[in-house]
N, C-alpha and C positions, 0 to 999 in steps of 0.2 A: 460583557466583554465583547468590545467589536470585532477585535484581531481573529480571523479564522472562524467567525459568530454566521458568516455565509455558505459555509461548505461542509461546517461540522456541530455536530448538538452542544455540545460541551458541558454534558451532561458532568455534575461535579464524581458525583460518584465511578466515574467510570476517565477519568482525569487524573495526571500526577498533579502535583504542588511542589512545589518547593520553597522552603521558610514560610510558610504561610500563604505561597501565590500560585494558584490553580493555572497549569500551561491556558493558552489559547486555545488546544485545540486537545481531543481526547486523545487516549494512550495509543485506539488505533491509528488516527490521522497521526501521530505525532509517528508512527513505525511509518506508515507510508509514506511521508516528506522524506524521510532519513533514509529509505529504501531507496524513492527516488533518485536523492542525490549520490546513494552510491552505484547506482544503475548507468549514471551516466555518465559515473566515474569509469566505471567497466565497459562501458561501450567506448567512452573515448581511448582505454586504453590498447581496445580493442578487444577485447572478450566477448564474444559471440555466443549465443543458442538462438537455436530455432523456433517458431513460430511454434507451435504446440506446449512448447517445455515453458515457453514465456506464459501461456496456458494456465500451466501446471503450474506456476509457482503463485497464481492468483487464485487457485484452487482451496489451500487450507484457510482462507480469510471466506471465503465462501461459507465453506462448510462448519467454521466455527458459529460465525454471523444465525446462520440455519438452527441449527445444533442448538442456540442462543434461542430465537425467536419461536422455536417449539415447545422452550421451555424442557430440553429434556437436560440439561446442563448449562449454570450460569459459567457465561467465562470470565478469569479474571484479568489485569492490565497488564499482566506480564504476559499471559496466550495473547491478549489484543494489540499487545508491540510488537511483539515476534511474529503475528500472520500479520500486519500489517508491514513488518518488513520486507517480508518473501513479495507480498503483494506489491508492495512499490518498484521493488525490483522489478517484479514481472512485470507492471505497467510499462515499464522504460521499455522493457525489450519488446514489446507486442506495440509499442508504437512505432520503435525504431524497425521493427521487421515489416507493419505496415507497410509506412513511407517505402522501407525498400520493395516490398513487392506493388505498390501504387508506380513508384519509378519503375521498376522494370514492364509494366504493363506500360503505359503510358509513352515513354521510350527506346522499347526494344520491336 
């Protein structure tokens, strides 16, 4: 599968389907797209937090991911949509707070 074959395993096991057809991308990438774009639904409409809490919300994909690679709990694609959602969310906001604090250095 080439679609998303650059940025994600696409491991089947760890993948929805649907009718028989395995997404592009795994369950987590597919939360982080869908976070993404509601991040920047919320930043266009204006909804705000702050650089730390943008942090914070990339924190339980972290520690899932961790949690995962030690082997002390496998997770399954419903924890890996849901931390990947907070995560993409947080992504948006920790870039958009970037940019703003790169603009206020750069300009003030």
């Amino acid at each position: 599968m080439k679609i998303g074959g650059y940025t994600c395993h696409q491991m089947y096991e760890r993948s929805f389907s649907y009718r028989g057809y395995q997404f592009p991308v795994c369950a987590r990438c597919t939360g982080i797209l869908i976070g993404q774009i509601i991040g920047i639904i919320l930043i266009s409409l204006g909804f705000r937090i702050g650089f730390l809490w943008s942090l914070a919300l990339i924190l339980p994909m972290v520690i899932d991911g961790l949690i995962q690679l030690v082997k002390i709990i496998e997770s399954n694609n419903i924890r890996r949509l849901i931390t990947g959602f907070v995560s993409g969310i947080g992504y948006m906001y920790l870039l958009f707070n970037t940019i703003a604090i790169i603009k206020h250095l750069v300009f003030n």
